[in-house]
Residue, then its C-alpha position, 0 to 999 in steps of 0.5 A: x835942444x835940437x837934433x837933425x831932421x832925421x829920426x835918429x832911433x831909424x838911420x845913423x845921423x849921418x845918412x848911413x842906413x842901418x836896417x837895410x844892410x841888416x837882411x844878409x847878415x841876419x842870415x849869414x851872422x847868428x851870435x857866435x855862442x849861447x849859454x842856457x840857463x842853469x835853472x831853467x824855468x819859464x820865461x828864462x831872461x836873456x842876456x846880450x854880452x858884448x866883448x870889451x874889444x880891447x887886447x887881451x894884454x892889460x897889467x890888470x885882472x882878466x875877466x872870467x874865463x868864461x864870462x858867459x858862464x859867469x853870467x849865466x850862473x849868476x843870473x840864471x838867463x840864457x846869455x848871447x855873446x854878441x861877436x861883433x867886428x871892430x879892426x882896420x878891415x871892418x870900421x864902424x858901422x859894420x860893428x852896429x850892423x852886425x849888432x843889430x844883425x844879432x839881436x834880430x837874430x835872438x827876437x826871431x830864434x829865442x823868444x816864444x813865437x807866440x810871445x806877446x806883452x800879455x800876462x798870459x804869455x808874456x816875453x822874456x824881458x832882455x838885457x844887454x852888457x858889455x866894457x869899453x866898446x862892448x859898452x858903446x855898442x851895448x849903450x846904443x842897442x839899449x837906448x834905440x830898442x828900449x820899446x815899452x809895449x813892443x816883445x824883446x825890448x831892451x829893459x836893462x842894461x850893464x854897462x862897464x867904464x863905456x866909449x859912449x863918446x869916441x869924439x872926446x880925449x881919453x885922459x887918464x886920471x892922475x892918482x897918488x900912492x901910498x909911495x907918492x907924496x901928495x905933490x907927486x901927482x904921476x900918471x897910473x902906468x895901467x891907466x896909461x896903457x889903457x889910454x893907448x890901447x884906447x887911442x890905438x882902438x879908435x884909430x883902427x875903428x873909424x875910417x871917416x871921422x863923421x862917423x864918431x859923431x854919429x850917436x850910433x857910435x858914440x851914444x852920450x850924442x842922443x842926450x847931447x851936441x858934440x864937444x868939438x868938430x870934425x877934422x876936415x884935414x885929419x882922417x886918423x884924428x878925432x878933433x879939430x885943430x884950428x886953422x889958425x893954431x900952429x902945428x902939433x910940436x913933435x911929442x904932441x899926440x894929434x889922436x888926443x889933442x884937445x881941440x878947442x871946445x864948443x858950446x853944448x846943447x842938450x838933445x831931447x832923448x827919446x826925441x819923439x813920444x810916439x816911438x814908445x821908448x822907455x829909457x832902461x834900468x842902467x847900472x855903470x861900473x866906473x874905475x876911479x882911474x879910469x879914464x874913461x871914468x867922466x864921460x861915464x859920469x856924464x852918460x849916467x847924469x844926462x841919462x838921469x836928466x832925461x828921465x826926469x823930464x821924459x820919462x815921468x821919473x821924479x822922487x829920486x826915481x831917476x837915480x834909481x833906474x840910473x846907479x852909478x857904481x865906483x871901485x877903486x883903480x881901474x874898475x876892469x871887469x873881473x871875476x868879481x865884476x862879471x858876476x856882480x853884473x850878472x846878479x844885477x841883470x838877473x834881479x832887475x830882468x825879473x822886475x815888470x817893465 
């Protein structure tokens, strides 16, 4: 249950300062686009969209054409495309700088000057939602600025088949067909170009491999200790291979390999009262293939947990402000998806906090 001595919510875990670097690029770096609301009325939500980071070539249906469209029709907020860097050039945290860059950008440029959390004149209540890394990133503004009593607070978050724990192997799911016997158990070829397109995402991503166990990374790490150790021979890998395991066999993909497990702690999330954080409402749209589709699983159930034991939420109240929605295959956002998940956020931004 413990966590390092230093407050994770105020620098990244492993000594690497977040709000210092953020005063030149809140100058340079506003968000790349903002679509206004359609009926716009007083106090409007305002949406964060972050973009999935993935290529734009998938044997799967694309999102809407225009995502901040869809959002913002569907409900009727303003929305933010947040544009973050994420290659070879720009490794993580410069993909977390210029989000928080971005959102003290929306606090200083959006919100009423003299908002406050009184009734009189109360700030629009904010949402952020993003896929696969645009999830990550979404997952970790949503937990470190979910202020209860503080204006532009994170109050919901829409999250889609999320990287919320990069340390972890990206294991897609066998599935069976109409066409396959229940014996023949083969990989979903979508499935095994999303994996790839993963692996090839976290390769390119990280520079040091500390820092995919930093929770500003990789944010299922604020509930819980990682699954495996760092590599202090492998800077391309995620995990660890024993000193005393022989060497990967040619078809062996050293970027997935399996380390072998450690023991798991939990971590109290939010660490301490007097921060004011109040977990947000979280919808999770999983894939039954997807393989990312666990760890979305477990993000929702220690996210539960903590609202359980932190947040006052008993009577199924956990379960409510944390859901869980499965579709069949892949679950990538679609036409579909994004327009449900701009409905979600436009009912649950309205709600008091």
């Amino acid at each position: 249950m413990s966590t390092s001595g230093s407050d994770p919510v105020a620098s990244s875990q492993y000594g690497t300062p977040i709000l210092p670097q953020l005063i030149l690029a809140l100058i340079i770096n506003p968000p790349s686009s903002i679509r206004h609301p359609p009926r716009p009325s007083p106090n409007n939500p305002i949406i964060l969209y972050l973009p999935s980071g993935l290529p734009a070539r998938l044997p799967i249906q694309q999102p809407h054409p225009n995502p901040l469209h869809a959002l913002s029709l569907s409900a009727n907020a303003t929305v933010v495309h947040i544009d973050y860097r994420l290659s070879a050039q720009t490794p993580y945290p410069k993909p977390i700088h210029d989000l928080l860059a971005s959102y003290d950008w929306v606090l200083a440029h959006l919100l009423p000057p003299s908002s406050s959390s009184s009734s009189s004149n109360p700030a629009p209540n904010i949402g952020v939602c993003g896929e696969h890394a645009g999830g990550s990133l979404a997952a970790t503004l949503a937990l470190t600025e979910c202020h209860a009593h503080k204006p532009g607070g994170i109050t919901a978050a829409a999250l889609g088949n999320p990287v919320v724990d990069w340390t972890s192997p990206f294991n897609p799911p066998l599935t069976t067909t109409k066409k396959q016997t229940t014996n023949d158990n083969s990989p979903n070829p979508a499935n095994s170009s999303l994996t790839k397109n993963l692996l090839a995402l976290r390769a390119r991503s990280f520079s040091q491999p500390q820092h995919q166990h930093d929770p500003f990374a990789s944010p299922l790490l604020f509930f819980r200790t990682p699954a495996h150790d760092l590599s202090p021979s492998s800077p391309s890998s995620f995990s660890t291979r024993s000193r005393k395991e022989p060497p990967p066999g040619d078809n062996d993909d050293d970027n997935n390999a399996i380390p072998p497990p450690k023991r798991l702690s939990h971590r109290k999330y939010p660490p301490v009262e007097a921060l004011h954080l109040r977990l947000p409402r979280t919808r999770i749209l999983l894939g039954e293939t997807h393989p990312l589709r666990e760890q979305g699983l477990e993000f929702a159930r220690l996210m539960r947990r903590s609202v359980e034991l932190y947040g006052g939420g008993g009577g199924g109240q956990a379960e409510e402000r944390v859901q869980v929605v499965e579709r069949e295959g892949d679950g990538v956002w679609g036409e579909r998806e994004v327009g449900e998940t701009g409905a979600w956020l436009g009912e649950v931004l309205r709600m008091k906090k």
